[in-house]
C-alpha positions as MATLAB code, in Angstrom:
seq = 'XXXXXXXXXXXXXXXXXXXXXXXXXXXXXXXXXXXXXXXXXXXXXXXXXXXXXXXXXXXXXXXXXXXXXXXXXXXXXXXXXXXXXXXXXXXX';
ca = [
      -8.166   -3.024   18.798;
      -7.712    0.827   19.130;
      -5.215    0.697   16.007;
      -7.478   -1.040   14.190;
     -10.510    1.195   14.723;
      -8.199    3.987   13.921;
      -7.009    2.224   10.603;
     -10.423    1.337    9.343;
     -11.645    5.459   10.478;
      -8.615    6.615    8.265;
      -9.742    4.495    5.263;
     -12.906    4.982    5.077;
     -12.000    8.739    4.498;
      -9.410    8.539    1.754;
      -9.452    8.211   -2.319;
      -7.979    4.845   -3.566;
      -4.495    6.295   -3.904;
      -4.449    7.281   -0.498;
      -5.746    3.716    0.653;
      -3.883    1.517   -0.982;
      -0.107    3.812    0.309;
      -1.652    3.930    3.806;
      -2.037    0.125    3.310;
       1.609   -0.493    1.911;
       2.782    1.931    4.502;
       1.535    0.332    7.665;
       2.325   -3.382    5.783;
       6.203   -2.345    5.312;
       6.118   -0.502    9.193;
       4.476   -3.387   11.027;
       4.197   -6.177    9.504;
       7.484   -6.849    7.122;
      11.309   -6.344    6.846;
      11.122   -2.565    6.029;
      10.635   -1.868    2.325;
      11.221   -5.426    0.728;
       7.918   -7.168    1.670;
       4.897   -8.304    0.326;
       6.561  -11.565   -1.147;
       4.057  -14.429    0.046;
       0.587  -11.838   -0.167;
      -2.186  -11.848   -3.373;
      -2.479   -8.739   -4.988;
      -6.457   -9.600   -4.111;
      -5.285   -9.952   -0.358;
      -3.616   -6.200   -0.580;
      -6.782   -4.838   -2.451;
      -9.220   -6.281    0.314;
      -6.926   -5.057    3.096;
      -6.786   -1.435    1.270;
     -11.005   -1.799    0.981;
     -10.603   -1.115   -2.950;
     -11.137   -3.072   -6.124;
      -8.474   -5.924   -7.391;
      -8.530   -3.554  -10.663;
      -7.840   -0.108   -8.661;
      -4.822   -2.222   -6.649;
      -3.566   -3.295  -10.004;
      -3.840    0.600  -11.563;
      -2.141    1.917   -8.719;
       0.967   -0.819   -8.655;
       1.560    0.065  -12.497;
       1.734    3.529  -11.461;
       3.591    3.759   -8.743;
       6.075    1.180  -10.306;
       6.328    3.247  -13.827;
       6.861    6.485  -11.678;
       9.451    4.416   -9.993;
       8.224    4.802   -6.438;
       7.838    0.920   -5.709;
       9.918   -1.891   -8.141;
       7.794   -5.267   -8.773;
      10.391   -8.056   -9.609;
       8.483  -11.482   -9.869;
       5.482  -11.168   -6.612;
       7.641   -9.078   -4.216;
       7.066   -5.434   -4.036;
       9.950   -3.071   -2.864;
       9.484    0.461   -1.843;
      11.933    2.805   -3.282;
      11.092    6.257   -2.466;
       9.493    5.456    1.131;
       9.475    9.284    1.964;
       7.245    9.704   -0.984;
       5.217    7.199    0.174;
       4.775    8.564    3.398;
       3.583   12.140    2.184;
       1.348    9.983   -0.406;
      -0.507    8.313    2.680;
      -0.113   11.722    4.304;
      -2.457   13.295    1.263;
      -4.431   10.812    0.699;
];
């Protein structure tokens, strides 16, 4: 309960960049097999759990994947430069 009180604090306080890497961040910590995850989830399911648009989620993925910080092959995402990631949630 305390975690997620402290999740929803952190983003309600951050831009949609900073939401939606917080989001993949605590998804590939917690939830999945380190940085291959995100197989069986909507990209409407990721944009409601980082509290932004379906159309910001699909902005950022294109962004992140042409500055080759996550790969998208098929529906699973893959980080590839998670210490990026982690200053990018850092920021936020």
């Amino acid at each position: 309960m305390v975690l997620l009180t402290r999740s929803a604090l952190i983003l309600s306080t951050r831009n949609n960049h900073g939401k939606f890497v917080s989001t993949l961040l605590y998804l590939s910590d917690s939830k999945f097999d380190g940085t291959d995850f995100l197989e069986s989830i909507l990209r409407k399911d990721l944009a409601d759990l980082a509290s932004i648009s379906l159309e910001s989620t699909n902005k950022i993925l294109l962004q992140l994947k042409h500055e080759k910080i996550i790969e998208i092959k098929n529906k699973n995402i893959r980080i590839l430069k998670s210490e990026l990631i982690k200053r990018l949630s850092s920021a936020g």
